[in-house]
N, C-alpha and C positions, 0 to 999 in steps of 0.2 A: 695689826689694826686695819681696818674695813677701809676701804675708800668708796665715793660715791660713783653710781652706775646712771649709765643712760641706757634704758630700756628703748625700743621701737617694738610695736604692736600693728600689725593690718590685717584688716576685716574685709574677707569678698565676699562683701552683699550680694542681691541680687539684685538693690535697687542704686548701689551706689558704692565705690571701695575706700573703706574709711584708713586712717592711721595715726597713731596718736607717742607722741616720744615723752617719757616720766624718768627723772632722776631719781634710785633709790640709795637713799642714805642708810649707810652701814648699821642703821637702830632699826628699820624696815620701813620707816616714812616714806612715802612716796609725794611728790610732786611732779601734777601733772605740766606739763612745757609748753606742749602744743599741741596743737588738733587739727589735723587736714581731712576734706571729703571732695571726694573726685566721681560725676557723675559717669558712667560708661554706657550708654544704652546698648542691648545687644551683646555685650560681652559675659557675663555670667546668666546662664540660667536654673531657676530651683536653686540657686546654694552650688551650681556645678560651670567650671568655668566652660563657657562656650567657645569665644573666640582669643585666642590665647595673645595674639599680636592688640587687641584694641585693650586687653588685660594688662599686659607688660607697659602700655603705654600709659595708662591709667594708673598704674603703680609707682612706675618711673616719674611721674607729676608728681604726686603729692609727698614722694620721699624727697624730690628736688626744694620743693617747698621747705620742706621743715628741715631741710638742710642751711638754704638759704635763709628762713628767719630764725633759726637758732645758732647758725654759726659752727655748724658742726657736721662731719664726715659720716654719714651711715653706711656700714658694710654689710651688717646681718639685719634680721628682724626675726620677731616670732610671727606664726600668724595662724589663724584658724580652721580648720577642715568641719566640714557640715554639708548636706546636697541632700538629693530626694534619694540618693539612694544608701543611707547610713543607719544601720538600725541593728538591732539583737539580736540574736540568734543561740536558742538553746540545744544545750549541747550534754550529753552525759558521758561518762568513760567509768567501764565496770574493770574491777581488777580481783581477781580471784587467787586469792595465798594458799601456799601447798599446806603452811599450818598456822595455828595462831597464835600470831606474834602483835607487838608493839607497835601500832603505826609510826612509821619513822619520817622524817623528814623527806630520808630520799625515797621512799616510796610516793609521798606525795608532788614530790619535785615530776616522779619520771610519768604517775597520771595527767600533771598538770602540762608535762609534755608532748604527751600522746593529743591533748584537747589543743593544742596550739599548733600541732601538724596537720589539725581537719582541713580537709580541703572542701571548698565552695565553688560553684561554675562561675564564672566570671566576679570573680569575688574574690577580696583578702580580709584577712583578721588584723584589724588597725589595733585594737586591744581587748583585753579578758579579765569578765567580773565573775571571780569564783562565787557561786553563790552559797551551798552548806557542800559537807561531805556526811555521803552516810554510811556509818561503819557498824557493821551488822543491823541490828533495826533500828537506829536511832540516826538523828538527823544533828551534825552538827558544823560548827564555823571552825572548830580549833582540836582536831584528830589528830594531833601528836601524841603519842603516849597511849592510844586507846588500844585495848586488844582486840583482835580481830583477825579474823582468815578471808575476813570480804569488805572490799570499800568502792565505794562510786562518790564520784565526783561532779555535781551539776555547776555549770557554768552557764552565761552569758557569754555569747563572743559578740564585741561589736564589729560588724564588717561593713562593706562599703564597699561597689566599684574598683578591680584597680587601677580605671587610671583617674578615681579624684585627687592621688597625693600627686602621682606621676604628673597633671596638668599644674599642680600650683608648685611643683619642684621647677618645671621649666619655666612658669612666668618669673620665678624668684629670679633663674639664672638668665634670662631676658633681661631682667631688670639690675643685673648685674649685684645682686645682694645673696649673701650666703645665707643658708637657715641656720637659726639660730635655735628652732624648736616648733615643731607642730603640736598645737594639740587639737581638742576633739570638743569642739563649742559645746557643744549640749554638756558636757559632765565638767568643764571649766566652769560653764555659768552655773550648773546647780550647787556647785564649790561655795560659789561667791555671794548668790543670792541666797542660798535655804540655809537655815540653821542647822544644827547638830541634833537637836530636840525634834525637828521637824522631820526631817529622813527619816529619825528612829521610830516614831508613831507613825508614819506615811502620811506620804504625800507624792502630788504631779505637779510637777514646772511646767505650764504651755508656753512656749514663746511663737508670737504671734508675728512671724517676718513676712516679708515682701512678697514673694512669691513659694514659702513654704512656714510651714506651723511645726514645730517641734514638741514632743512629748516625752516626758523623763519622768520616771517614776521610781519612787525608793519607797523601801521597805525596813527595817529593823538597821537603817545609815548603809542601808545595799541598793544599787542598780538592780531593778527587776524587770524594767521593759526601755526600752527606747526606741522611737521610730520619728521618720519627718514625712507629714504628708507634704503631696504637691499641690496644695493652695494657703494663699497668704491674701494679705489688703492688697496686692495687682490682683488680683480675681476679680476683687470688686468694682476695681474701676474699669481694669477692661470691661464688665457688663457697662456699666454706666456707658461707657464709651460707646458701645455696639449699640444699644437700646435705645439711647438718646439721639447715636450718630453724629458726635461730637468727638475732637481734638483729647488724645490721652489728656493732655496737661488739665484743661477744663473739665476732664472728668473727675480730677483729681484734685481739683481745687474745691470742685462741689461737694465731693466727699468728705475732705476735711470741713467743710463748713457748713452742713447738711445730717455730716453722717450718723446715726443713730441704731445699735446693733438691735435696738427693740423699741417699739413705739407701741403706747396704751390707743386704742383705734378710738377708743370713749373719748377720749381726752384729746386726740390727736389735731394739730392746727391747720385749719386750712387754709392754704396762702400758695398766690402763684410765684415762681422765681424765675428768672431771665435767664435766657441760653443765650448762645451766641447765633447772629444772624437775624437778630429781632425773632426771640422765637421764643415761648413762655412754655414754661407742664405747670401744673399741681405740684406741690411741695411732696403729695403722700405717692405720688408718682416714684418718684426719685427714693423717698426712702423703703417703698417696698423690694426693689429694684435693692437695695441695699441690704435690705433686713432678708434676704431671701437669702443670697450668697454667704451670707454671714451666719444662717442658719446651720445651711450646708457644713460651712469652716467648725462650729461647735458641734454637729452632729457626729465629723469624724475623730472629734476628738473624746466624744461620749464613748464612740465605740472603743475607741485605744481603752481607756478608765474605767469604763461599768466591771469589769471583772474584779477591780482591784478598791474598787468603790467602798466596801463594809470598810476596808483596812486603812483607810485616806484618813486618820483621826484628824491630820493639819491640813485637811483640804486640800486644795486646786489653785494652786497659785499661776495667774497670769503676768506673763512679760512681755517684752518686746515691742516694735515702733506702732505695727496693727493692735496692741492690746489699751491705745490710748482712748479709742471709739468707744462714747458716752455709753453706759447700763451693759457693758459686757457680761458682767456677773449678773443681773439681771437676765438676761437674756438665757443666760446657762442654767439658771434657776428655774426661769418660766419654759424653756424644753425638757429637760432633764429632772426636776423636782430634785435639786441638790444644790444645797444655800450652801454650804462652806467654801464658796470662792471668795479670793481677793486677789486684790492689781497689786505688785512690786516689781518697777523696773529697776530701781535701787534699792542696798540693805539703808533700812532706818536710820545709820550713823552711815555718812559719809567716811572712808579709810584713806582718804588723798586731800592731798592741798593743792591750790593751784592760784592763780591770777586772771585766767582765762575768764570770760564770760561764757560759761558754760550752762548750760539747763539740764540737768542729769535727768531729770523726769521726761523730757521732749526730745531728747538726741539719739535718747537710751546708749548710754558710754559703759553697759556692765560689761560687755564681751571685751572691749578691747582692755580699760582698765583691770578685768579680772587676768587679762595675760599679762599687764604691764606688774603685777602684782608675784603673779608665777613667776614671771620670768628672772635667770640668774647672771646672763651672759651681757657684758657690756654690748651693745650693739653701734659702738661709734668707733671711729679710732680717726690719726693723721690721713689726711688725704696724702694719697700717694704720690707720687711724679710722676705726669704724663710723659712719656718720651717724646720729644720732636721729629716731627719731620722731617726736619731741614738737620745740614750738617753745621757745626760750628764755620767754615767756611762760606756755607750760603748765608747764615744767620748773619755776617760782617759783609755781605755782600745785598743792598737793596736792589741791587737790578736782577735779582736771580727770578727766571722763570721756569713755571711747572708744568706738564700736560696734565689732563683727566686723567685718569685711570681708564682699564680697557673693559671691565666692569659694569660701568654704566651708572655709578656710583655718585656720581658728581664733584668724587673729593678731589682737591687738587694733590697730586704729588712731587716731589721731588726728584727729573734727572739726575743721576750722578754726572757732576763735570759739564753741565749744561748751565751758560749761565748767559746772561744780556750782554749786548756789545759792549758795552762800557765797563765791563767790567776785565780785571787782569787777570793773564794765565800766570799759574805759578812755573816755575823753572820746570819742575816735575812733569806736568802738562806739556810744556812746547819741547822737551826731549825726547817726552815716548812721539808725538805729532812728528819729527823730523826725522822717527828711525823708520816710523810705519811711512813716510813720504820718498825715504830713500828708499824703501825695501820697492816700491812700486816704481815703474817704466813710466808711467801716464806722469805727461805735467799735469802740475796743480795749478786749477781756477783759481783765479782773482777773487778775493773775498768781494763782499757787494760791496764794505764803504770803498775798495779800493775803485773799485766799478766805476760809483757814485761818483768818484775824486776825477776818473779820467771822462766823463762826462762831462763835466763841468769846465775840465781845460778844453777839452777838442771843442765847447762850445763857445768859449770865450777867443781861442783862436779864431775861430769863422766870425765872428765880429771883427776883430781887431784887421785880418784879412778884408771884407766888405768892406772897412772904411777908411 
């Protein structure tokens, strides 16, 4: 019989590092617990972590958090790999049989191993999406059993950088948590967002993040392209910011409250808005300044898709925190003449319960709930026992004193056998003291209270003498 799990999930944005802990009960229910977001400026950049120590401590925050409001130990987490440099790569492997025989299993095991020893320049194979095998002229998914003297195997490899898992292995162990499971954000969230109907007739997931835009495309329920450009909604504010010459934050506030991925110029409102510093633009100022960069963002996402465009029957489905900008799908329409977009940051039926005040439309929670959903591994357990410091000895002794460390550390440590005047030797102590005192020639100094003691007599003598 099943018992119930505590999932933890964390998200490195690149605008902010999220993490979210859900009990799953042995029928698959999930309930979500809690929800932490920790801003880190400077520390990830594109989806790739930049600075590894302001990461660990950003991490280390928000698991403290949802330690401390739920009452519970976190050792592990799942968490997500995604960056500008993650994307497909096609691949084929020919294999030419002496006669013709049966395609057999381990024939296809030992192609399928040949494609996962490809080596890339600076570059690993995080995972591989077989896509057909063709066995003599015909193209197929399921070559067991076919006869044949010739077969080739076309794959996808997805690769990446290697050190994007390498930098979020060591924040993990910075932050003192074991992995519990990486996966690969782009094909977790098309899991969770696109239907089963939807992959088979094609379609493209864009997710529209901070500082990069993701594009997954499926075909016949197969991975057929994936790549991340390097622009996202910080694109756009950094213009605003440059152009206006204004504070990130306030560029950022105008956008969300201004922002418009297309604006009819017939129709368009004219109205001054207020900057900071008593300083006013044009409202059409501001959104050209918007509508341009945002032009850009769909134009390289046109390019990823126009090949795969006839075969997209379930369209172009948009996600992510940048895909909440009013007339998106307009806008991709009015460049591109291709209406079959729509917005889903969430599936249609919510899959978790919760208590949280949560906005699933405005938070966008699919990445982390679709790993909280994945995931199989409790990720909590008893907090351990720290070891102390101090010896049972010093611990029954309040006058016990420590020096720093040599270090620079600031921690205080513990002397062995070093303890405050007030406090008593044990026997043990004053017999090694008297064997090291007779082994040595030199008399022994007067401790200082004894000092202190004949100070006070030789003074009180020279009074009683004076008077």
């Amino acid at each position: 019989m099943g018992t119930e799990k505590n999932i933890v999930a964390v998200e490195l944005g690149s605008s902010s590092i999220r993490a979210m802990i859900g009990q799953k009960l042995p029928d698959g229910t999930l309930h979500v617990l809690g929800y932490e977001k920790e801003t880190a400026p400077d520390s990830i950049h594109k989806g790739v972590i930049y600075n590894i120590d302001k990461t660990i401590q950003a991490v280390a925050a928000i698991i403290k958090r949802i330690e401390e409001r739920q009452k519970v130990f976190v050792n592990k987490v799942y968490v997500g790999v995604n960056g500008q440099s993650l994307r497909t790569v096609a691949n084929t492997v020919r294999r030419q049989l002496d006669v013709k025989v049966a395609i057999s299993e381990e024939i296809i095991e030992s192609i399928n191993e040949d494609n996962r020893n490809q080596q890339y320049p600076e570059a690993e194979i995080l995972d591989v999406v077989p896509q057909e095998y063709r066995v003599g002229n015909h193209l197929t998914t399921a070559p067991v059993g076919i006869m044949a003297d010739r077969i080739e195997g076309c794959y996808q490899n997805i690769v990446a950088r290697r050190d994007l898992c390498e930098k979020i292995r060591a924040c993990l162990r910075g932050a003192k948590l074991e992995e519990a499971g990486v996966f690969i954000t782009p094909l977790l969230l098309s899991g969770y967002l696109l239907t089963d109907p939807e992959k088979r007739s094609g379609c493209a997931l864009v997710d529209f993040g901070a500082e990069t835009t993701t594009v997954a495309i499926y075909e016949k329920n197969i991975l057929r392209h994936l790549v991340v450009i390097p622009l996202g909604g910080n694109s756009i504010t950094n213009d605003i910011a440059t152009l206006l010459h204004i504070e990130h934050d306030e560029a950022e506030n105008l956008k969300k409250a201004y922002g418009n991925a297309y604006v009819d110029t017939d129709t368009q409102e004219a109205r001054t808005i207020s900057l900071s510093n008593d300083r006013h633009i044009e409202l059409s100022r501001l959104q050209d300044i918007i509508e341009a960069r945002q032009q850009e963002i769909l134009d390289n996402v046109w390019a990823q898709v126009k090949d795969f465009a006839d075969r997209l029957l379930s369209g172009i489905i948009f996600t992510g925190g940048a895909a909440n900008m009013p007339n998106m799908e307009v806008a991709f329409n009015a460049y591109h003449s291709f209406d079959k977009v729509k917005t889903r940051i969430m599936p249609p039926t919510l899959d978790y319960t919760t208590n949280l005040k949560l906005d699933p439309q405005s938070n966008t929670l699919a990445t982390l709930v679709a790993m909280l959903r994945r995931g199989e591994e409790d990720c909590t357990d008893e907090k351990p026992v720290e070891p102390d410091l101090f010896t049972d000895k010093q611990k029954e002794d309040p006058t016990f004193v420590g020096t720093p460390s040599e270090n620079g550390d600031g921690v205080v440590k513990g002397n062995k056998g070093q303890t405050g005047e007030a406090s008593q030797p044990n026997a043990d102590d004053v017999a090694e003291a008297t064997l090291e005192s007779d082994a040595k020639d030199e008399p022994k100094k007067p401790s200082a209270w004894k000092r202190f003691i004949r100070k006070i007599t030789d003074a009180a003598g020279s009074l009683v003498e004076e008077n």
